[in-house]
Backbone as CSV, one residue per row, in Angstrom:
resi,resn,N_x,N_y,N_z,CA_x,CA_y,CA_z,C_x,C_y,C_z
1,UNK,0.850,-1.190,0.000,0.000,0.000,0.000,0.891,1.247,0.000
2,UNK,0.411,2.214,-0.755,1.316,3.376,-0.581,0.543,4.460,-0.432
3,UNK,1.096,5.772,-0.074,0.263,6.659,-0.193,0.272,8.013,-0.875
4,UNK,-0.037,8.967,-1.863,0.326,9.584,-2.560,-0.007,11.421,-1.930
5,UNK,1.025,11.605,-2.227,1.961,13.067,-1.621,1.700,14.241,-2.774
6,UNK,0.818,15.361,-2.595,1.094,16.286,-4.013,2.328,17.152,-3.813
7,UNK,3.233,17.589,-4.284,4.274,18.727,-4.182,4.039,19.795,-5.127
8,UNK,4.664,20.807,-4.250,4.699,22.015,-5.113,5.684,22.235,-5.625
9,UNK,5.650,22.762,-6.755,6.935,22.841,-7.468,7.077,23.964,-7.726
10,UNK,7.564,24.136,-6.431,7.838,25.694,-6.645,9.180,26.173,-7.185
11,UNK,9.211,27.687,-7.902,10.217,27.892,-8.420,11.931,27.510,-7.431
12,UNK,13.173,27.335,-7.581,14.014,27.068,-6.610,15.167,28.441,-6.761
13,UNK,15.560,28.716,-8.437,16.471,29.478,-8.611,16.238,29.707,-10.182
14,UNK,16.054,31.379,-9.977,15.369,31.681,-11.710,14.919,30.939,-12.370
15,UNK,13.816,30.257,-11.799,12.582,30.087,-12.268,12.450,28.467,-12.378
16,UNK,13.773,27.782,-12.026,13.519,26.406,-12.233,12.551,25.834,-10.694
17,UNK,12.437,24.917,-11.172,11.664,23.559,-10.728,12.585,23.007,-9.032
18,UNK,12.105,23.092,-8.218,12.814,22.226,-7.214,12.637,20.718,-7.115
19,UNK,11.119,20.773,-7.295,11.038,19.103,-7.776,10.426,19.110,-9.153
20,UNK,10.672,17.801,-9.678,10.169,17.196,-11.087,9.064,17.037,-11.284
21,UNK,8.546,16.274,-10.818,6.798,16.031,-10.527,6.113,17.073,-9.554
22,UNK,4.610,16.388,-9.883,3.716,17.215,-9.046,3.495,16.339,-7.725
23,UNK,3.333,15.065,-7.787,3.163,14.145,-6.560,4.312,12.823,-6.604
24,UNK,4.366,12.264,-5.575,4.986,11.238,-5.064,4.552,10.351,-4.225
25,UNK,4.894,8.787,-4.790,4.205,8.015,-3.974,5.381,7.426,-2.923
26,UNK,4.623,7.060,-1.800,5.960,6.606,-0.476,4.849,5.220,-0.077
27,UNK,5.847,4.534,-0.315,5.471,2.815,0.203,5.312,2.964,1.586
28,UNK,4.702,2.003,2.035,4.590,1.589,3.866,5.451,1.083,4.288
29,UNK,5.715,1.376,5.677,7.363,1.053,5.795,8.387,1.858,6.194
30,UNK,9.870,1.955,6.196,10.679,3.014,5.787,11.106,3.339,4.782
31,UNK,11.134,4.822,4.492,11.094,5.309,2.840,12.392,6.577,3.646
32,UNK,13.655,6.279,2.401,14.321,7.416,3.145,14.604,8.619,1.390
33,UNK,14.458,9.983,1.969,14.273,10.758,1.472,16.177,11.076,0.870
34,UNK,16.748,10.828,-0.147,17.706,10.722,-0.694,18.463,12.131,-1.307
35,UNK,19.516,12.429,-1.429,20.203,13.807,-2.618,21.451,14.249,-1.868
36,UNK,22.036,15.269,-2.526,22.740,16.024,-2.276,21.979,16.953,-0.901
37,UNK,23.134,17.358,-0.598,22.606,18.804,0.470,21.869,19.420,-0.541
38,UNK,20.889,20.358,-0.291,20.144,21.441,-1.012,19.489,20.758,-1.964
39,UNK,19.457,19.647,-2.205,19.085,18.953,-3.268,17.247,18.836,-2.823
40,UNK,16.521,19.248,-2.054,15.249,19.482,-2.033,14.401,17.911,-0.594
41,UNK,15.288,17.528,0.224,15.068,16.210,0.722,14.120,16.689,2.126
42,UNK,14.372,17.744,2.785,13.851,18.819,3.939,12.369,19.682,3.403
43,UNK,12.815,20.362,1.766,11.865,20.727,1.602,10.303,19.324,1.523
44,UNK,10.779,18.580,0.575,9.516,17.613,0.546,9.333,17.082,1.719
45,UNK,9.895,17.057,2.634,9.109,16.012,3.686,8.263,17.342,4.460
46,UNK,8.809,18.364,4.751,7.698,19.219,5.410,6.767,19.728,4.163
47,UNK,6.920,19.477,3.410,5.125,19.331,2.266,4.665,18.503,2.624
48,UNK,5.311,17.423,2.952,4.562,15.400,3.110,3.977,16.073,4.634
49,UNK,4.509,16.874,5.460,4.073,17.180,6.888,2.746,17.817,6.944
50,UNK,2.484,19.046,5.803,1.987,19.887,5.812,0.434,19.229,5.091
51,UNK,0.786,18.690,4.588,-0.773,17.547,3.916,-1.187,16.771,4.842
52,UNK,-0.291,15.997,5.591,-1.042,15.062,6.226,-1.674,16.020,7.705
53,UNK,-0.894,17.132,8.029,-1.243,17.950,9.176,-3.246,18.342,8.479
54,UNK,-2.784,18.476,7.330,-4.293,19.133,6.830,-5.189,18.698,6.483
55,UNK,-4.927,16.795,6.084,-6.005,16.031,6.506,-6.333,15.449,7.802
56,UNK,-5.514,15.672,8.941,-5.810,15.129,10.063,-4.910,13.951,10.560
57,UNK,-4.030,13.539,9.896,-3.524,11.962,9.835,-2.865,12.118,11.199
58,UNK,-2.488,10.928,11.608,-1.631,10.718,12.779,-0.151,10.915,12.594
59,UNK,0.103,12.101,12.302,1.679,12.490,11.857,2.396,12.719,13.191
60,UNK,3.980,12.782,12.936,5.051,13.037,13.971,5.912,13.619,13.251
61,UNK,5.947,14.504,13.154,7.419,15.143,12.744,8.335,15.387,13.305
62,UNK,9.776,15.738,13.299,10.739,15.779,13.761,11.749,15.758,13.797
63,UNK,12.333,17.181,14.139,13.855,17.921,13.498,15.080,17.544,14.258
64,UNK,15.103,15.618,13.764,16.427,15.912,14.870,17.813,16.463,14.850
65,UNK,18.790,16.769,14.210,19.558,17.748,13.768,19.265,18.597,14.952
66,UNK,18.126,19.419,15.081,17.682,20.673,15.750,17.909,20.140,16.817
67,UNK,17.007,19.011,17.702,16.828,18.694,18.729,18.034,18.376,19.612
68,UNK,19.235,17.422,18.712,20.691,17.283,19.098,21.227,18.491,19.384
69,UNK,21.052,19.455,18.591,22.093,20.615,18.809,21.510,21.977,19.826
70,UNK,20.561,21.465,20.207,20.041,22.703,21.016,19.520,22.229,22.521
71,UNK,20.363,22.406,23.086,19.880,22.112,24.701,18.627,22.885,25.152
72,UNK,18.788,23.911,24.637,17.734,24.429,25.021,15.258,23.967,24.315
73,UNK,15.831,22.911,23.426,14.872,22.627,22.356,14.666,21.412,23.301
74,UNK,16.001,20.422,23.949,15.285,19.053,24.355,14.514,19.450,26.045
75,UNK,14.852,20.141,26.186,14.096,20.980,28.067,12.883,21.342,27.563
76,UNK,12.213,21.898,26.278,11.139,21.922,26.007,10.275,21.034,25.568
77,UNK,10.797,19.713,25.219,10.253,18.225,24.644,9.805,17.857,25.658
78,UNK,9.629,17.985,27.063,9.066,17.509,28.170,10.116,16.865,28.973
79,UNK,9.830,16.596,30.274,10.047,15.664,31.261,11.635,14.397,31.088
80,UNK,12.198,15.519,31.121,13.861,14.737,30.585,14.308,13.813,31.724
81,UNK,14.204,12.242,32.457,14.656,11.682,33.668,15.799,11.975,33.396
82,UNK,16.416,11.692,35.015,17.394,12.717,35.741,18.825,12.251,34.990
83,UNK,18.503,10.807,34.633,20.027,9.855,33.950,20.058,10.075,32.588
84,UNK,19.490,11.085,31.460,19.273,11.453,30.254,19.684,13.410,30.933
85,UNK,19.102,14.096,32.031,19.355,15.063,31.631,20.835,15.120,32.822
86,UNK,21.849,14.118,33.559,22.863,14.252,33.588,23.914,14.202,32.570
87,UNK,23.247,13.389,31.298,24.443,13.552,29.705,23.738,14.784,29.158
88,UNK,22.685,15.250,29.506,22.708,16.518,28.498,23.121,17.821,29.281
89,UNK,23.868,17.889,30.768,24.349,18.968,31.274,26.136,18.607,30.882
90,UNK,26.617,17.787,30.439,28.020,17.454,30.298,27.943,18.072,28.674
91,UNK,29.343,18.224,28.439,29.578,18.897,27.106,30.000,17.706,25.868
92,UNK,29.976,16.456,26.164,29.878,15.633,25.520,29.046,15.049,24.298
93,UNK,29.571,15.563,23.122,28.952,15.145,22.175,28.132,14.174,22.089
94,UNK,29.584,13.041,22.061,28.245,11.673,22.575,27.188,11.898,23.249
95,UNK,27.243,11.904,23.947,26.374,12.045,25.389,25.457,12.669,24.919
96,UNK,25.823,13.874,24.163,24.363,14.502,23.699,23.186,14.138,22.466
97,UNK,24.149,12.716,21.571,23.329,12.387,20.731,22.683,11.172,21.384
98,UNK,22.917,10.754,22.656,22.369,9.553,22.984,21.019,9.925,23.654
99,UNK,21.127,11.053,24.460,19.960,12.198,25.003,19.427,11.723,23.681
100,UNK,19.585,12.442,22.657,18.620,12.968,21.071,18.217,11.638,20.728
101,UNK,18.504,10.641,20.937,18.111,9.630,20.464,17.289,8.776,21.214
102,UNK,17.271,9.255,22.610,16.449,8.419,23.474,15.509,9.049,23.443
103,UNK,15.160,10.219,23.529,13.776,11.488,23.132,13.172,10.856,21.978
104,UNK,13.890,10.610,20.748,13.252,10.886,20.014,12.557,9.091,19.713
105,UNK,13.237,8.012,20.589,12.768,6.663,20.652,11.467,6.974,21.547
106,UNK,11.519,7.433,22.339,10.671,7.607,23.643,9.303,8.442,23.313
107,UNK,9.646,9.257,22.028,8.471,10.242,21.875,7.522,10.029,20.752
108,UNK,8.532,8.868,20.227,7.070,8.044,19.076,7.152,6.896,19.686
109,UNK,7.397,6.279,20.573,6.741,4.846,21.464,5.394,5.887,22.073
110,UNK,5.381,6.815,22.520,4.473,7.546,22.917,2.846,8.239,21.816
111,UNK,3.681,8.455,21.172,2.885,9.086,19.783,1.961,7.663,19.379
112,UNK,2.860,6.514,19.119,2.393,5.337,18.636,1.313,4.726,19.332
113,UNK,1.392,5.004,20.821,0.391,4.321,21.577,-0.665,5.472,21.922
114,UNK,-0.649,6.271,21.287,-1.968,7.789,21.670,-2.492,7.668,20.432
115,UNK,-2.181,6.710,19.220,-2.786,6.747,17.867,-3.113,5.147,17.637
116,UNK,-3.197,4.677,18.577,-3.992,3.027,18.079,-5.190,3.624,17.420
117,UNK,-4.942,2.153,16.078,-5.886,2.195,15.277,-5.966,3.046,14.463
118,UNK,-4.914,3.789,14.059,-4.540,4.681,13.199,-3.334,4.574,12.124
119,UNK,-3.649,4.631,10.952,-2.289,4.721,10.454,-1.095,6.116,10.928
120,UNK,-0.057,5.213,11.139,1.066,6.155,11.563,1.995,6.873,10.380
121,UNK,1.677,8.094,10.696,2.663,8.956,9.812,4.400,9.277,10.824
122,UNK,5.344,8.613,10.400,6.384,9.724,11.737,7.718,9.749,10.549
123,UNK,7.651,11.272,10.626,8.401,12.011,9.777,9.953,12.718,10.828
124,UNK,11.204,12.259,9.785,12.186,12.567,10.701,13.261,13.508,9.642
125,UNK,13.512,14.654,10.256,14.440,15.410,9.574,16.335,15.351,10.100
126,UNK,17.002,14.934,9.005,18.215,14.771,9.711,18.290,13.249,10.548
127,UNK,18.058,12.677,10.273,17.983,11.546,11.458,19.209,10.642,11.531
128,UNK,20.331,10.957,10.472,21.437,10.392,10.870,22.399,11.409,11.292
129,UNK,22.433,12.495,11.899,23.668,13.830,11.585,23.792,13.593,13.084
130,UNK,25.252,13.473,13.383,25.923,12.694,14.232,25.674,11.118,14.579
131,UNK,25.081,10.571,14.156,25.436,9.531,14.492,26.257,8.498,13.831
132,UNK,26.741,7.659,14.894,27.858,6.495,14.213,26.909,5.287,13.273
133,UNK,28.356,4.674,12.737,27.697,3.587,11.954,26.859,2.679,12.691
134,UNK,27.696,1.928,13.468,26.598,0.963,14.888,25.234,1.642,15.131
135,UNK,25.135,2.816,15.412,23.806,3.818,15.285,23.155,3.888,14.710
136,UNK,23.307,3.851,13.764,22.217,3.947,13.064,21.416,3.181,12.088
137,UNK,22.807,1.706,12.205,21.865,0.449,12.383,20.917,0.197,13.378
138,UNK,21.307,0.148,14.547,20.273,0.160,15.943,19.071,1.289,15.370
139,UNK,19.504,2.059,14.916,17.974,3.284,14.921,17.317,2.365,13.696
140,UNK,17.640,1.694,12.728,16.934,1.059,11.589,16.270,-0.327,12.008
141,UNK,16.750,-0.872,12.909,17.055,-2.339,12.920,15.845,-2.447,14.574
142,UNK,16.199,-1.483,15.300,15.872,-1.767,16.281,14.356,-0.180,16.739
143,UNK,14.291,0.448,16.075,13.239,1.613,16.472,12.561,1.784,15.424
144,UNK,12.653,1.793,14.280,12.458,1.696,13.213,11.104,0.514,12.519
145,UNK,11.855,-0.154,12.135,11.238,-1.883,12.270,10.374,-2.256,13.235
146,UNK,11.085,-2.037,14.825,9.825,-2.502,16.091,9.107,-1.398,15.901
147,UNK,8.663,-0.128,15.305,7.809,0.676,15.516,6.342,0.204,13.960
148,UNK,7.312,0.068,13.028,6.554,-0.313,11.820,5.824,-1.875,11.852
149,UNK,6.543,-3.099,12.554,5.860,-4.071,12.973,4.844,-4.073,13.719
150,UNK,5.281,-3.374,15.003,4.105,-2.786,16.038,2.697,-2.294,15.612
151,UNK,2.868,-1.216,14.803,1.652,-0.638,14.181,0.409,-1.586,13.072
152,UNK,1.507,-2.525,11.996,0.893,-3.349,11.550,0.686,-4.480,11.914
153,UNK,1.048,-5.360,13.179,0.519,-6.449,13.763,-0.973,-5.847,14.602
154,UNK,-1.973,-4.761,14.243,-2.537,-4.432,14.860,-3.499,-3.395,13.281
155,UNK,-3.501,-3.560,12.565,-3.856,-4.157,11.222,-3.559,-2.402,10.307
156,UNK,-2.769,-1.548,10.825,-2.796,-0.652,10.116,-1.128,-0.536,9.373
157,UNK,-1.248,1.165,9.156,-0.062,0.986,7.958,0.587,1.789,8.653
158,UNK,1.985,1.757,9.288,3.174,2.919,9.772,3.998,3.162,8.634
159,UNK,4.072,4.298,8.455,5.248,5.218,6.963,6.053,6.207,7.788
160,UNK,7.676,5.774,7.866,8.424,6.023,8.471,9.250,6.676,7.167
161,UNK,9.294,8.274,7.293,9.731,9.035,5.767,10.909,9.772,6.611
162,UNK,12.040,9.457,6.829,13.220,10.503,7.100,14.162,10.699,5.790
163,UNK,14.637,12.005,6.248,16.094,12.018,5.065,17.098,12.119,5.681
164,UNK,18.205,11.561,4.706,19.243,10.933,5.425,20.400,11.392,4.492
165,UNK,21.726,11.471,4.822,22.742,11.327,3.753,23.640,10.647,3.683
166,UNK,23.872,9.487,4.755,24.506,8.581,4.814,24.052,7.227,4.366
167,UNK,25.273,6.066,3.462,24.874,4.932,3.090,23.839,4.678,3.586
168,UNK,24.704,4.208,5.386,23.964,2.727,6.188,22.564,3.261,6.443
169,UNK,22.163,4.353,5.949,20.475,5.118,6.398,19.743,4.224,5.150
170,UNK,20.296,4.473,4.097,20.097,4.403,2.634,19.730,3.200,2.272
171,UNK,21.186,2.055,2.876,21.088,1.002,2.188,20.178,-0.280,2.607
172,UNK,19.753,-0.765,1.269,18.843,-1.876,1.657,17.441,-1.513,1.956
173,UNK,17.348,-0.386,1.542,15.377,0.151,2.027,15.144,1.392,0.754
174,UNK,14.161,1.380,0.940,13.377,2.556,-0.122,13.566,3.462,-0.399
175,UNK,14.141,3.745,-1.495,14.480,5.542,-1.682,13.784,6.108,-2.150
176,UNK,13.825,7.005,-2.098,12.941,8.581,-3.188,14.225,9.660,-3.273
177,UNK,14.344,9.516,-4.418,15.495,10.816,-5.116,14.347,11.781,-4.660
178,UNK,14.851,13.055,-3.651,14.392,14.060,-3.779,13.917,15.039,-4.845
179,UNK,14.643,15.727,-5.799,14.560,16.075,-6.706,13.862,15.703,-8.092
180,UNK,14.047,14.332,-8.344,13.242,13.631,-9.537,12.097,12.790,-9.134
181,UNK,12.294,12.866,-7.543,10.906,12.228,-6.961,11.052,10.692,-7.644
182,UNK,12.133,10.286,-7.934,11.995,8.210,-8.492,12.803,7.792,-7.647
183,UNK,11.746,6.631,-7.667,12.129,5.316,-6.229,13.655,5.415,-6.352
184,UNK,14.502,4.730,-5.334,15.976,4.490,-5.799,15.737,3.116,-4.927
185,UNK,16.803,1.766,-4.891,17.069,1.199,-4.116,19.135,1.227,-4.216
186,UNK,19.647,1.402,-3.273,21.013,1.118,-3.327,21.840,-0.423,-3.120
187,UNK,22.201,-0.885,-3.108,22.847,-2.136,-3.115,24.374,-2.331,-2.309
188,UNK,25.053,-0.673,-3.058,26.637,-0.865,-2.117,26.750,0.782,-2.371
189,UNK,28.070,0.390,-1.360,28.193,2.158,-1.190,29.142,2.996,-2.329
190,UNK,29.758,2.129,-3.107,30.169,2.877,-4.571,28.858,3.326,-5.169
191,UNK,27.500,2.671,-5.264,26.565,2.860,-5.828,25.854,4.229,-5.608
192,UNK,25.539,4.487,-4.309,25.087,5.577,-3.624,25.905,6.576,-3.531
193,UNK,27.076,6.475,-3.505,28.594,7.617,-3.340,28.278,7.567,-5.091
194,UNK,27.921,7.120,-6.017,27.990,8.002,-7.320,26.942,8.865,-7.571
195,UNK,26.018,8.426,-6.821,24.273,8.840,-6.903,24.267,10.254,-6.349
196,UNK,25.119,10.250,-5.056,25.008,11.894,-4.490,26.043,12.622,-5.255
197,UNK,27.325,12.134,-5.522,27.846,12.821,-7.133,27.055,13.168,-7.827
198,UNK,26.918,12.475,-8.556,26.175,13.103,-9.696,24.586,14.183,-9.386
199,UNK,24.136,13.486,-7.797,23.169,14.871,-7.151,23.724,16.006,-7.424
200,UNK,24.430,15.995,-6.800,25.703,17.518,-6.108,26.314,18.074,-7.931
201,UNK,26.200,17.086,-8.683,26.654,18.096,-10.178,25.323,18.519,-11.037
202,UNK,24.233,17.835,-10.780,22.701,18.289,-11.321,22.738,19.205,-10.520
203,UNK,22.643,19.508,-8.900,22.740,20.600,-8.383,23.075,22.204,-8.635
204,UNK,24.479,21.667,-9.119,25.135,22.937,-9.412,25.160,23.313,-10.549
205,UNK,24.802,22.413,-11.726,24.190,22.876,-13.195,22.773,23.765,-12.894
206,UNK,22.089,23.392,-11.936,20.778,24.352,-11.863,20.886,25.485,-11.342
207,UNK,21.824,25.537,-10.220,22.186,26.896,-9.954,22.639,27.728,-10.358
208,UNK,23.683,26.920,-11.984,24.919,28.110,-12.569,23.698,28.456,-13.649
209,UNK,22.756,27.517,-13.918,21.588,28.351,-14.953,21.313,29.748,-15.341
């Protein structure tokens, strides 16, 4: 089952196109939002946010990038226990993406169980920026998956849409080229390391336009 996304295509730089199409379809599941930097992967998912906010759906969005880097953003996410907000008073990087990552496990186990019987929308911006390789297998393998099983052993559909710019986000699951809006699947990481090449030179042909 999939579900279909309209985009705007709005102008990006004298007058071109940011995306190709008008809509996009995203499978059930995890679908990761693919490109170069600037390559349009942030803009479409807060369109994908902004539709489903306006039909009502059971969406989650969420800027983690933002949330990692701003101490002051995770004190407003609520109720930080005392052994999560002793690594987020230390100046430790680590420490501070493990905070960002336990919030953001903790706040769609939450979301997920206030929307039984609902299909789940949970939208993630940045969702690999700092983290390690081991990481972000565990975030695929282990939050990811148990959140999308969870939802459909209970007969509905979870669509887990982040963008990512690393392989291990990439590989082995669903892509959507930002920009041309077509499926991708990757296989190895020469494959995907040519794919954001050649992003990053369509890129800059549209800009020198």
């Amino acid at each position: 089952m999939n579900k279909l996304f309209s985009l705007k295509t709005e102008p990006y730089i004298k007058g071109q196109k940011i995306f190709a199409k008008k809509t996009v379809h995203i499978h059930e599941g995890l679908t990761v939002l693919v490109g170069c930097n600037g390559s349009g992967k942030t803009s479409m998912l807060k369109q994908m946010h902004k539709q489903l906010k306006a039909e009502n759906a059971a969406v989650m969005y969420y800027d983690y990038a933002k949330v990692r880097e701003s101490k002051d953003t995770l004190l407003q996410c609520g109720d930080i226990p005392t052994a999560q907000f002793a690594s987020w008073v230390s100046d430790s990087e680590g420490e501070q993406i493990v905070v960002a990552v336990s919030l953001l496990a903790r706040n769609i186990g939450t979301f997920v169980r206030d929307h039984v019987g609902e299909d789940i929308y949970i939208l993630v911006d940045a969702i690999d920026s700092g983290l390690s390789i081991d990481n972000i297998d565990c975030v695929k393998r282990l939050l990811f998956a148990t959140i999308i099983s969870d939802v459909q052993s209970k007969g509905n559909q979870a669509y887990v849409i982040v963008t990512a710019n690393s392989y291990e986000m990439a590989a082995g699951v669903q892509c959507v080229e930002a920009s041309t809006c077509e499926e991708k699947i990757f296989s190895s990481y020469s494959e995907y390391r040519q794919f954001i090449l050649l992003s990053a030179a369509k890129k800059e042909n549209r800009d020198a336009d």
